[in-house]
N, C-alpha and C positions, 0 to 999 in steps of 0.2 A: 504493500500500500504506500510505504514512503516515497519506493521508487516511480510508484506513479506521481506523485506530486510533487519529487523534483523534478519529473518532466514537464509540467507543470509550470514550473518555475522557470523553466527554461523556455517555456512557450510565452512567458511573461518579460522576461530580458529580450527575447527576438522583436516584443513587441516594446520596448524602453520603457519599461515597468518592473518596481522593485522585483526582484526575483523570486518570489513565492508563491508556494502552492497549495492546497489542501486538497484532501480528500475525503469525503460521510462514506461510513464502511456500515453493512450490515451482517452478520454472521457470514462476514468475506468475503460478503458482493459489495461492490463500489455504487452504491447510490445516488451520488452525488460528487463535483467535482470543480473546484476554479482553480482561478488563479488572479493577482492582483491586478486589477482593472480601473483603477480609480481616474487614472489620466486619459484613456482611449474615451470610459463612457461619463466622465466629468462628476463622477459621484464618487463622494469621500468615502460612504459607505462600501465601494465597493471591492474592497478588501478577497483575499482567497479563501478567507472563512467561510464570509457574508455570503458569499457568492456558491462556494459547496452546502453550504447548510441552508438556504434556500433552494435550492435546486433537489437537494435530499428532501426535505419538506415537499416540494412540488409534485416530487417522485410517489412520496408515501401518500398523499394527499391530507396530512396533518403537520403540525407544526411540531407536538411531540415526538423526539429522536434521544427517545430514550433508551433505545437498545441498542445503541450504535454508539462507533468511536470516530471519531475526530480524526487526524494526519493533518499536521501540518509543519511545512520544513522550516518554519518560526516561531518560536514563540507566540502569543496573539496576543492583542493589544486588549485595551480595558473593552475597548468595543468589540471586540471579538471574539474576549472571557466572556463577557456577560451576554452577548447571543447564545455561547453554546451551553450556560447555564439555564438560561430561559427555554432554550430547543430541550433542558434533561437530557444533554447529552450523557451518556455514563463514560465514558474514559475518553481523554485527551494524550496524544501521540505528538510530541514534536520533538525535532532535529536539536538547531539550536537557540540557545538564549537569546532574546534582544534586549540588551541591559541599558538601552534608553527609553524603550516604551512598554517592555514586557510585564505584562498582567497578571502570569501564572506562576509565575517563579523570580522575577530580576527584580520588579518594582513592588509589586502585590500580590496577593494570591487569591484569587477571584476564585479561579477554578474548583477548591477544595475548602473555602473559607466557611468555618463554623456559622458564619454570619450570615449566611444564604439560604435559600429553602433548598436548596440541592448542589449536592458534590459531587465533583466529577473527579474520575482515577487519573487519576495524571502519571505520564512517563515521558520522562525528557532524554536527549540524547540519542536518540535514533536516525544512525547516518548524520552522528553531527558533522563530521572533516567535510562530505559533499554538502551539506547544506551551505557552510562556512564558507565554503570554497566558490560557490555560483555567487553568496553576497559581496566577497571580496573582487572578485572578476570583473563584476558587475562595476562596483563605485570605482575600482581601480582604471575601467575604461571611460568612465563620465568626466575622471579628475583630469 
């Protein structure tokens, strides 16, 4: 599943868009699926969360995606914690940290936060070197 979503990621740098990807998994079927789209279609929102976990919803034809897990090759931001909290997603799956807006582990922890009506399993580190490696690529040809 990760490797689907750093292809993903890579369909998002061809398009000059941060390099991430996600993917809504359901007992191993891929449900749903983006990548970061925010600049092509002018919406902030439209993140590679936002974007797999609406699409997984459209699929299921509900909004609860609670027997499903998450991928994605970043960490996810406050707005993308709190979608997949709101979806009851049960497990989150990402690569690497982003220690300037990360929501699930660098800055806050949404994901599994006592303080929420629902927790999600969180596992970090999955194919962190390629995830690391397409963001560094990526700013290192913009600069």
């Amino acid at each position: 599943m990760m490797r689907r979503a750093l292809d993903l990621a890579d369909q998002a740098a061809a398009e000059e868009e941060t390099p991430v990807g996600a993917v809504v998994a359901l007992r191993g079927e891929i449900i749903g699926e983006g990548y970061n789209r925010p600049i092509a279609v002018h919406d902030p929102t439209a993140h590679a969360e936002i974007v797999a976990l609406r699409a997984a919803a459209d699929r299921l034809g509900h909004w609860r995606l609670d027997e499903c897990t998450l991928y994605a090759t970043m960490e996810p931001c406050v707005m993308c914690a709190g979608a997949a909290v709101n979806a009851r997603i049960a497990r989150l799956v990402f690569g690497t940290r982003d220690l300037r807006f990360g929501a699930v582990r660098s800055k806050f922890r949404l994901a599994d936060s006592d303080l929420l009506h629902h927790r999600i399993e969180v596992v970090e580190g999955v194919l962190a070197a390629d995830c690391v490696e397409r963001l560094r690529e990526f700013f290192r040809r913009r600069r």
